[in-house]
C-alpha positions as a LaTeX table, in Angstrom:
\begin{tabular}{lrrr}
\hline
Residue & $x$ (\AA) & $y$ (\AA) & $z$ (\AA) \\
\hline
Unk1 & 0.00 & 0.00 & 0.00 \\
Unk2 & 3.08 & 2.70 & 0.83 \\
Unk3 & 4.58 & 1.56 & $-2.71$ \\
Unk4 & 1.14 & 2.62 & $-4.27$ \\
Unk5 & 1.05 & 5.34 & $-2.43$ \\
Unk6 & 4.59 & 6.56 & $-3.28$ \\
Unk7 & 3.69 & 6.19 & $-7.16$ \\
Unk8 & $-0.13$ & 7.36 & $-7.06$ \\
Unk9 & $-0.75$ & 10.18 & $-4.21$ \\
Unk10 & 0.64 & 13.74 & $-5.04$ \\
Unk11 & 2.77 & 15.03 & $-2.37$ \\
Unk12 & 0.06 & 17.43 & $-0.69$ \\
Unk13 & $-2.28$ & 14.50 & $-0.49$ \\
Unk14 & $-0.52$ & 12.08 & 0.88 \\
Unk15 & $-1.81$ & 11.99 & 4.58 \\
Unk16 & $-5.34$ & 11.41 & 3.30 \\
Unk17 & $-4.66$ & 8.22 & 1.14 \\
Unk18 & $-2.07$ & 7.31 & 4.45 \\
Unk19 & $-5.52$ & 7.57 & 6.06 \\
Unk20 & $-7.08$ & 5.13 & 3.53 \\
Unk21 & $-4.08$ & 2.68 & 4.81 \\
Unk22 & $-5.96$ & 2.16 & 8.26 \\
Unk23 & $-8.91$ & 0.47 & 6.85 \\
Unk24 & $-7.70$ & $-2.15$ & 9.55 \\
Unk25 & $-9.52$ & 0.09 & 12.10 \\
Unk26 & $-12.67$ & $-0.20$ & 10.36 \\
Unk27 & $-12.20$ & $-3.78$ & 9.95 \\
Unk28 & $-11.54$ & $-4.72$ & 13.42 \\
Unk29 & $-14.52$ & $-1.95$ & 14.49 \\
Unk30 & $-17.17$ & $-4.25$ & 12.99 \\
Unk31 & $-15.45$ & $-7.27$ & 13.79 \\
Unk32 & $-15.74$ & $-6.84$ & 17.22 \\
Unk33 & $-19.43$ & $-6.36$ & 17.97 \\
Unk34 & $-20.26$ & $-8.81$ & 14.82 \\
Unk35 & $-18.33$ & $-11.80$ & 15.90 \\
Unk36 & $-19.50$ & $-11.00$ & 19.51 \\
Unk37 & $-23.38$ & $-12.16$ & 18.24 \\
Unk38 & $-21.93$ & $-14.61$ & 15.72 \\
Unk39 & $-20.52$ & $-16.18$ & 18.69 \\
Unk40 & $-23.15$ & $-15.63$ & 21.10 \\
Unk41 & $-25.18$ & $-17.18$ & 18.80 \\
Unk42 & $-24.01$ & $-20.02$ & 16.41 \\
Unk43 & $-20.34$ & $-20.86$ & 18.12 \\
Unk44 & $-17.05$ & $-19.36$ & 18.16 \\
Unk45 & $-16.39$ & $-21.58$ & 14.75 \\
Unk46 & $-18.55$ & $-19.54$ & 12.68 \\
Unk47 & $-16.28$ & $-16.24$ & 13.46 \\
Unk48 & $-13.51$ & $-17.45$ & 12.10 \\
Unk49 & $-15.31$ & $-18.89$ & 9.18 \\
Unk50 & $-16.84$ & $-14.97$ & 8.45 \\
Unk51 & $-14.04$ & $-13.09$ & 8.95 \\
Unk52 & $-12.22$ & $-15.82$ & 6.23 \\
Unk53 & $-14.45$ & $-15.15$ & 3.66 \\
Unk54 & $-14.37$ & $-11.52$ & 3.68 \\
Unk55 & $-10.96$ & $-11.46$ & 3.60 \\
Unk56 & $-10.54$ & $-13.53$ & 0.70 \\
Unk57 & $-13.28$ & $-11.23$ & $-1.10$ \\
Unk58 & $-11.20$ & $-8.41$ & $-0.56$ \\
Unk59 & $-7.87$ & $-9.77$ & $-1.25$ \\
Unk60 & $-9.25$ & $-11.05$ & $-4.96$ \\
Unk61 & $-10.77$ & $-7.44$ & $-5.19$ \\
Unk62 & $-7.47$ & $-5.74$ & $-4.83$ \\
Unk63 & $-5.95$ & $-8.17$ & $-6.78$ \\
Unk64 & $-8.21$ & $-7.17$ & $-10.06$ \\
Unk65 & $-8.27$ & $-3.54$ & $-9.25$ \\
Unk66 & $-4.62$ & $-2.50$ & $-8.18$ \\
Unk67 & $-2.23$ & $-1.44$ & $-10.23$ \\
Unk68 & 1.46 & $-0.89$ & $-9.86$ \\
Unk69 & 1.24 & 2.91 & $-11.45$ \\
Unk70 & $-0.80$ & 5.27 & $-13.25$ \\
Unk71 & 1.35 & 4.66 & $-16.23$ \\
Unk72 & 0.24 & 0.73 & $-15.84$ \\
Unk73 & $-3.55$ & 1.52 & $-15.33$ \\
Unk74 & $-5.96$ & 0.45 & $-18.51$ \\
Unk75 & $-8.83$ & 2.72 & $-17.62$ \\
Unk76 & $-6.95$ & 6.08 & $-15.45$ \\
Unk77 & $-7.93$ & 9.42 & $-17.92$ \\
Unk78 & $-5.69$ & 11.32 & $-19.38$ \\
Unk79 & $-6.47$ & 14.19 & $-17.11$ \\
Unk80 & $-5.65$ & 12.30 & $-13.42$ \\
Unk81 & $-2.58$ & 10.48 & $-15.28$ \\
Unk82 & $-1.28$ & 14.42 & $-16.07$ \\
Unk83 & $-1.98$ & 15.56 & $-12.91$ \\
Unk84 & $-0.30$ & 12.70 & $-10.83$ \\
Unk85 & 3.03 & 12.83 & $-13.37$ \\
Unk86 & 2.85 & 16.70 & $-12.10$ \\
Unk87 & 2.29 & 16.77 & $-8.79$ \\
Unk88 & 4.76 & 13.81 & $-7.82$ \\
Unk89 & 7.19 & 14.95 & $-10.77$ \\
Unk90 & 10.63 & 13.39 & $-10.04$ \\
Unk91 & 10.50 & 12.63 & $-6.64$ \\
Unk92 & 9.87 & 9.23 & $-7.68$ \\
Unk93 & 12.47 & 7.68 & $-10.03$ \\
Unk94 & 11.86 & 6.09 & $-12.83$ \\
Unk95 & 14.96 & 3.61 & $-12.59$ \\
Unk96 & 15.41 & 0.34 & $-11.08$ \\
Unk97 & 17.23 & 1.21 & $-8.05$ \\
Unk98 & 19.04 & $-0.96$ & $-5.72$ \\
Unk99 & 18.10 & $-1.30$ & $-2.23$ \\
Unk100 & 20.93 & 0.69 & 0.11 \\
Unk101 & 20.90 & $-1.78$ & 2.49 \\
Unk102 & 23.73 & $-0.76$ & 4.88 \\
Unk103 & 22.58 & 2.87 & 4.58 \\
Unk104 & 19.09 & 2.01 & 5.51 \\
Unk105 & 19.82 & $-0.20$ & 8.41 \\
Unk106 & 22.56 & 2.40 & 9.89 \\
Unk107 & 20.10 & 5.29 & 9.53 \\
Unk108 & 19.27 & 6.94 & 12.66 \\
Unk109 & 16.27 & 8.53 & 11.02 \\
Unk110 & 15.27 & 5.12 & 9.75 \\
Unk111 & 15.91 & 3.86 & 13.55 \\
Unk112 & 13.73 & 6.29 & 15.18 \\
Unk113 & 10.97 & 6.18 & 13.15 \\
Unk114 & 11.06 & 1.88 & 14.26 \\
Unk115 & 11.17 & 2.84 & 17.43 \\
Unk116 & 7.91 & 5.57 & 17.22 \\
Unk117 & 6.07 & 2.95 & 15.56 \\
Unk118 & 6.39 & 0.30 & 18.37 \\
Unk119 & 5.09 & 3.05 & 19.97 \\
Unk120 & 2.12 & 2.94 & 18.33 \\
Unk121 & 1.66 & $-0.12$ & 17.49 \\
Unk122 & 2.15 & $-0.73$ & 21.19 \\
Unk123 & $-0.72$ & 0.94 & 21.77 \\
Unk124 & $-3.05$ & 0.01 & 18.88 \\
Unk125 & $-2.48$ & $-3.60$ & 19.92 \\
Unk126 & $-3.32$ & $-3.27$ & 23.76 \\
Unk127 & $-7.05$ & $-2.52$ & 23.13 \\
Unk128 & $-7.42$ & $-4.51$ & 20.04 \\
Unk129 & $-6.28$ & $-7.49$ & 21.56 \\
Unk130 & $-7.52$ & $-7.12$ & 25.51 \\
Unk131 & $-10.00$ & $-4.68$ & 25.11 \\
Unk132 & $-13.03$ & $-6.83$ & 25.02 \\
Unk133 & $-11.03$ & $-8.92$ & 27.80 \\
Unk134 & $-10.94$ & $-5.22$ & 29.88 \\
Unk135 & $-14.46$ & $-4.90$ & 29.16 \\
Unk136 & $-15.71$ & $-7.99$ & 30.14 \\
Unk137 & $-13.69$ & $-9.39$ & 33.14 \\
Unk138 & $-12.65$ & $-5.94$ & 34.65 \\
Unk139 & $-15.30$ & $-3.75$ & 33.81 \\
Unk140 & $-18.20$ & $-6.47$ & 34.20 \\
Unk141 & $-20.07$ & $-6.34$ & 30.63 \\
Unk142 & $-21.25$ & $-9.41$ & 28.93 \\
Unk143 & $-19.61$ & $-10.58$ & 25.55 \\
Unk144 & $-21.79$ & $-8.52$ & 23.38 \\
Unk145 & $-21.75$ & $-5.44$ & 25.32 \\
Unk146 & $-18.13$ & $-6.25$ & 25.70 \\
Unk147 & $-17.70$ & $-6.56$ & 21.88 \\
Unk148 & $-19.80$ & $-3.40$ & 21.34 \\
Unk149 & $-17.63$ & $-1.16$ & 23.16 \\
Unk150 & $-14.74$ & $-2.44$ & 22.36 \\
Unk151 & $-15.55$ & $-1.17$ & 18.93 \\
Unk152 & $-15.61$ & 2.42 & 19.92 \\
Unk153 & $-12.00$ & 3.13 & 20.33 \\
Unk154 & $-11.62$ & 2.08 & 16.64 \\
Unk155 & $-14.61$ & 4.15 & 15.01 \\
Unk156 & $-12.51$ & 6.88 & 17.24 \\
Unk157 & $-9.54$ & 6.48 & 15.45 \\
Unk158 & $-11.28$ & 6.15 & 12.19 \\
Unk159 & $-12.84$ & 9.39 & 12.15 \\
Unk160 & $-9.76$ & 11.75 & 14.20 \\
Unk161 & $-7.68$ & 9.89 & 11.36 \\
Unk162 & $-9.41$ & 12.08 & 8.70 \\
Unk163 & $-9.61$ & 14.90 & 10.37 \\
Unk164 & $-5.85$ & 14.88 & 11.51 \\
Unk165 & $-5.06$ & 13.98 & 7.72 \\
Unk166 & $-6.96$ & 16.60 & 6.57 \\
Unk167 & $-5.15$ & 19.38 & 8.69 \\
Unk168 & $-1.71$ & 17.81 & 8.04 \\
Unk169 & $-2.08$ & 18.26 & 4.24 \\
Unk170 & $-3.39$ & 21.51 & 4.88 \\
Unk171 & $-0.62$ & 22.57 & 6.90 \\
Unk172 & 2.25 & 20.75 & 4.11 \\
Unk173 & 0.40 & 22.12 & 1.36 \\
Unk174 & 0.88 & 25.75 & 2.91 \\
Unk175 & 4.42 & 25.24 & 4.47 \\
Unk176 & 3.93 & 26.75 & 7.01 \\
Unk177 & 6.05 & 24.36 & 9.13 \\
Unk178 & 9.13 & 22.12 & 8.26 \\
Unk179 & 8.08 & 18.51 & 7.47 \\
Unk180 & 9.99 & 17.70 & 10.74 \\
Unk181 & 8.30 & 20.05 & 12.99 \\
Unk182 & 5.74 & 18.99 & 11.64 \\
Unk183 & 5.87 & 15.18 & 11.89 \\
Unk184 & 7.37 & 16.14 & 15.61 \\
Unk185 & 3.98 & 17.80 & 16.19 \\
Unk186 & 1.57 & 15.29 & 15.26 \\
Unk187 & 3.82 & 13.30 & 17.06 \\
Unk188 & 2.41 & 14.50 & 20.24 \\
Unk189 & $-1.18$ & 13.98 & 19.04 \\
Unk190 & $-0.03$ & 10.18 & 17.97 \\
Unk191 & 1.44 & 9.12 & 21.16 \\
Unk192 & 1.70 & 12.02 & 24.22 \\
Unk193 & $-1.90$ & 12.60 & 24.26 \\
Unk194 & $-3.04$ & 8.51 & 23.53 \\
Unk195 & $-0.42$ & 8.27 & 26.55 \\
Unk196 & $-2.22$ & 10.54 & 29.02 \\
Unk197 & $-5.58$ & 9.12 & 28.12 \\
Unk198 & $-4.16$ & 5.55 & 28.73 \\
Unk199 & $-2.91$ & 6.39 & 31.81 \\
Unk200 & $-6.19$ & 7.76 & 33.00 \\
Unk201 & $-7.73$ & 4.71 & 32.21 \\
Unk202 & $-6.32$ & 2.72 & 35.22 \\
Unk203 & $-6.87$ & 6.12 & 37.39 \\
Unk204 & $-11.08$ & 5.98 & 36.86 \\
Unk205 & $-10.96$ & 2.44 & 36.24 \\
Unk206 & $-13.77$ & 2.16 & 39.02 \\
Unk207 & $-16.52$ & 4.08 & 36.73 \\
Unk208 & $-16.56$ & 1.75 & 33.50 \\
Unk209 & $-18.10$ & 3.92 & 31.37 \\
Unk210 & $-15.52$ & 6.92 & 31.88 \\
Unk211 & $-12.74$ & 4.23 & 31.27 \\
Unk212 & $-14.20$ & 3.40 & 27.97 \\
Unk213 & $-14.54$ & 6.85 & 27.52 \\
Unk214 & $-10.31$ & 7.47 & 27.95 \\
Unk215 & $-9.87$ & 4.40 & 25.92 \\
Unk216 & $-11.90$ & 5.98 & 23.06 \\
Unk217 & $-9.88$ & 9.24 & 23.36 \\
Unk218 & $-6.82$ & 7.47 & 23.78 \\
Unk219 & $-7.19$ & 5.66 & 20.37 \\
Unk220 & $-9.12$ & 8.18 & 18.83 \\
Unk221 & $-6.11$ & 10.52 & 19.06 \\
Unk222 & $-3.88$ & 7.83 & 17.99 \\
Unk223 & $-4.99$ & 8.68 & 14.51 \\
Unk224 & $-3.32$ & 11.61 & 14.25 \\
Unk225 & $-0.25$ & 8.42 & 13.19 \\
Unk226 & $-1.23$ & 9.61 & 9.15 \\
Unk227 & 0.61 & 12.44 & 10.17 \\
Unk228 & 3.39 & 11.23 & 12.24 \\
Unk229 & 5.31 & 7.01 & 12.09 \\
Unk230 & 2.99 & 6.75 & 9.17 \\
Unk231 & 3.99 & 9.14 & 6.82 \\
Unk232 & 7.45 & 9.81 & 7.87 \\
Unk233 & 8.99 & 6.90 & 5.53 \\
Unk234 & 7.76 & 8.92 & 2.51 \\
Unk235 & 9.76 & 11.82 & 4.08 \\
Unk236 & 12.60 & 10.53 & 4.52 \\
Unk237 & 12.94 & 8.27 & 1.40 \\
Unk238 & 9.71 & 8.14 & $-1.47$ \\
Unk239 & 11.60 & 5.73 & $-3.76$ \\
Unk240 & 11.66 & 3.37 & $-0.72$ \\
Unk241 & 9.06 & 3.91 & 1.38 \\
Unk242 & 7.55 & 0.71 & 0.97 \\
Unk243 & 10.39 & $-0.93$ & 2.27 \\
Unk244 & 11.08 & 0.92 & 5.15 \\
Unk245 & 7.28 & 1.10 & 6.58 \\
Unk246 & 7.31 & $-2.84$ & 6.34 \\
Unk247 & 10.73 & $-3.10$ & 8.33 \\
Unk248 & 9.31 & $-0.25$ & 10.82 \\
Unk249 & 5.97 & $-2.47$ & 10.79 \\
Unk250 & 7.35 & $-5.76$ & 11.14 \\
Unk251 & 10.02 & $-4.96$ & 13.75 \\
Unk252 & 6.99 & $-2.83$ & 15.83 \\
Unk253 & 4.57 & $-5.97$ & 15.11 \\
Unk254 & 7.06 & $-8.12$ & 16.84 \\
Unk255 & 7.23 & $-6.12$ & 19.92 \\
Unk256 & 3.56 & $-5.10$ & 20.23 \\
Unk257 & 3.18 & $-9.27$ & 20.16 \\
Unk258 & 4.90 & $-8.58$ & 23.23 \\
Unk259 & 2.54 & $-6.52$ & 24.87 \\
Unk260 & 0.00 & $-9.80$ & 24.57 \\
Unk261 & 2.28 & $-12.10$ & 26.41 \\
Unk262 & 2.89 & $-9.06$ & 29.23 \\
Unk263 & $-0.62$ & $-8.43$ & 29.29 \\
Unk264 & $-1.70$ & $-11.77$ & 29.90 \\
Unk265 & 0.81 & $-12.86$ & 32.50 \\
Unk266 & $-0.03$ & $-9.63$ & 34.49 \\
Unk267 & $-4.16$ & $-11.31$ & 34.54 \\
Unk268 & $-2.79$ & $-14.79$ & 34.37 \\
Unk269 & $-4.31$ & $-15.13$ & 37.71 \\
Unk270 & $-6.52$ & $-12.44$ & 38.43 \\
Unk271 & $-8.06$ & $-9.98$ & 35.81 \\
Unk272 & $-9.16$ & $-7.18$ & 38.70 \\
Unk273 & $-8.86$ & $-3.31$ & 38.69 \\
Unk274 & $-5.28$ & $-3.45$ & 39.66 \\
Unk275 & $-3.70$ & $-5.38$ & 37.19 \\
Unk276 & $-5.53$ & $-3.72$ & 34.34 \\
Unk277 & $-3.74$ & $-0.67$ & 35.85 \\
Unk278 & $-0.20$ & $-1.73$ & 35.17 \\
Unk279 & $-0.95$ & $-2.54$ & 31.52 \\
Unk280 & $-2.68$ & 0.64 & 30.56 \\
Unk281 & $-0.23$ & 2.71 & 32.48 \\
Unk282 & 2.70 & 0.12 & 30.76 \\
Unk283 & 1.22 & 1.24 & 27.21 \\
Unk284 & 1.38 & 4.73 & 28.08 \\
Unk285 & 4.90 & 4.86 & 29.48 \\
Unk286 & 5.57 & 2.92 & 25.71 \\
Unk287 & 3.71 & 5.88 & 24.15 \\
Unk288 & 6.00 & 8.07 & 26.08 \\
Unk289 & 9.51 & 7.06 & 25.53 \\
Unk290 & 9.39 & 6.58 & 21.72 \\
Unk291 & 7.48 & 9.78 & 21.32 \\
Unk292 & 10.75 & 11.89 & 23.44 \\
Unk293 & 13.16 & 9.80 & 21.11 \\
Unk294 & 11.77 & 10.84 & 18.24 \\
Unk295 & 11.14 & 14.20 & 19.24 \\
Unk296 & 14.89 & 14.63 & 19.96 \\
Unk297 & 16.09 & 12.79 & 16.97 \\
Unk298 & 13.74 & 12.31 & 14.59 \\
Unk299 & 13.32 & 14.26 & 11.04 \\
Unk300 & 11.16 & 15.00 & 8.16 \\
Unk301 & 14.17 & 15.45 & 5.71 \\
Unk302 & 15.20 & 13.85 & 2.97 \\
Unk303 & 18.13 & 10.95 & 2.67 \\
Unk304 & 20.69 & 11.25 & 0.45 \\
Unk305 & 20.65 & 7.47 & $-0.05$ \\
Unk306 & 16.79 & 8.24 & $-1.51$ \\
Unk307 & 18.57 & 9.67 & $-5.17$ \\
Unk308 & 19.11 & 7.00 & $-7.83$ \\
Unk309 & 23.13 & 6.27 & $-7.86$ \\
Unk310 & 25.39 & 5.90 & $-11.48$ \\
Unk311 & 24.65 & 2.06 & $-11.65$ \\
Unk312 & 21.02 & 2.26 & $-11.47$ \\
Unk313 & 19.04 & 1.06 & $-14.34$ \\
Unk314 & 16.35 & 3.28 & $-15.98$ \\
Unk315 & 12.81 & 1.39 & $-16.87$ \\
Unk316 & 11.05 & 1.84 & $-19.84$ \\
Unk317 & 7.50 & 3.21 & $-18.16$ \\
Unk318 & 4.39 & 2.67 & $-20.55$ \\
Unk319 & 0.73 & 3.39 & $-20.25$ \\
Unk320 & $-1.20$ & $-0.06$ & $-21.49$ \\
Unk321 & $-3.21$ & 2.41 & $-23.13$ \\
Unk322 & $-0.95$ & 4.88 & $-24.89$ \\
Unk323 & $-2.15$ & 7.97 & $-22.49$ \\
Unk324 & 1.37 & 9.25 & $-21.15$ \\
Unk325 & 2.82 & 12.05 & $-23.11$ \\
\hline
\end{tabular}
């Protein structure tokens, strides 16, 4: 999806097609209070069995409609191909360039971007994973309830995602800030604010409904990511982008996998109040501490090692219907 966007989205859209990118919220938000009746219902089976079949709808959808460019699309007009050529002019290249893997994996840039998105993935994991857990065991609502609220958080994140996105391409188109004070800022709405919300959910853990209600906020605000871990890879390197965000997703996926064994040996034996309280103040504290790296050392510029070297290979780009100029 980064590689797509890369080629396809013009630079001063970018954040809003980044948006487009967590259509996993919106999955998981109907997941949760659907599978909670499909199991309350006909059996846990049939959840699995659901879920299964709409992702294999989708995933032969993509595979008819996506295409690697505009320059490779049969039906794009003339117009839209002109414009995205335009907008994203040569800040993609057009030659085969080999992956600087030394530079990449030395990067401190590349580094600190990692480690703000374990960060949040951190704490987008925590409440997909244990949230209907919280809400059940700790908070006292039955599965459906349980699966019902646990939804929230998610439609949160869905709709401060397009409103964050919206203001960050407002803000890039109008350059008003740097790229890296700006990343920096929506930093803080990605992971300082999600962080004080978190920790406030332990705090008022006694009224349920005002702990959902910091849970909500918390992830809700977490959406402001289009602007920060999510976009920074096209910052700091278009013409690779879609490599970095899958090493700075797959490293952060394999320590937010973490956060599922903490969290369940903290309720191993008892799933109370208290315990809840160490793991949402243990996600915020996450929040915290990659959010202060990356505000001292992270940046919105662009890498040297992002311009096509001497022994790079230039490809032959051609529109399957003859509608590049």
């Amino acid at each position: 999806m980064h590689a797509a966007i890369a080629r396809w989205v013009p630079p001063n859209e970018k954040s809003k097609f980044i948006w487009c990118t967590i259509g996993g919220t919106f999955g998981t938000m109907i997941t949760f209070p659907l599978c909670g009746v499909i199991m309350d219902t006909v059996g846990w089976e049939m959840a699995f069995y659901f879920t299964a079949v709409f992702m294999l709808i989708i995933c032969v959808t993509w595979y008819f409609l996506m295409h690697n460019t505009p320059q490779h699309h049969p039906r794009i007009s003339r117009a839209e191909l002109l414009y995205i050529q335009a907008s994203i002019g040569t800040d993609i290249s057009t030659t085969s360039m080999k992956f600087p893997t030394k530079k990449i994996f030395t990067s401190i840039p590349v580094g600190i971007l990692v480690l703000l998105h374990i960060g949040d993935l951190w704490g987008l994991f925590f409440p997909m994973s244990y949230g209907p857990k919280y809400m059940k065991e700790a908070l006292g609502f039955d599965i459906q309830t349980a699966g019902g609220l646990a939804a929230l958080p998610y439609l949160a994140r869905l709709v401060f995602g397009i409103f964050f996105s919206v203001i960050v391409d407002f803000l890039h188109t109008r350059k008003t800030l740097s790229t890296t004070n700006l990343r920096k800022i929506m930093a803080i709405f990605s992971h300082l604010v999600p962080a004080v919300f978190l920790f406030l959910v332990g705090v008022v853990g006694c009224d349920p409904y005002i702990a959902i209600a910091c849970l909500t906020l918390s992830l809700g605000f977490n959406g402001a990511s289009v602007g920060s871990c999510l976009a920074n890879p096209h910052d700091l390197a278009p013409n690779f982008a879609a490599t970095i965000f899958g090493i700075q997703n797959g490293v952060a996926s394999i320590f937010s996998a973490l956060s599922g064994f903490i969290a369940g040996a903290i309720t191993s034996e008892k799933s109370g109040l208290k315990e809840w309280q160490i793991i949402w103040g243990l996600g915020g504290a996450v929040y915290v501490v990659t959010a202060v790296c990356f505000m001292l050392w992270g940046t919105g510029e662009r890498q040297e090692w992002n311009e096509p070297q001497p022994t790079d290979v230039p490809v032959q780009m051609t529109n399957l219907n003859n509608k590049q100029t």
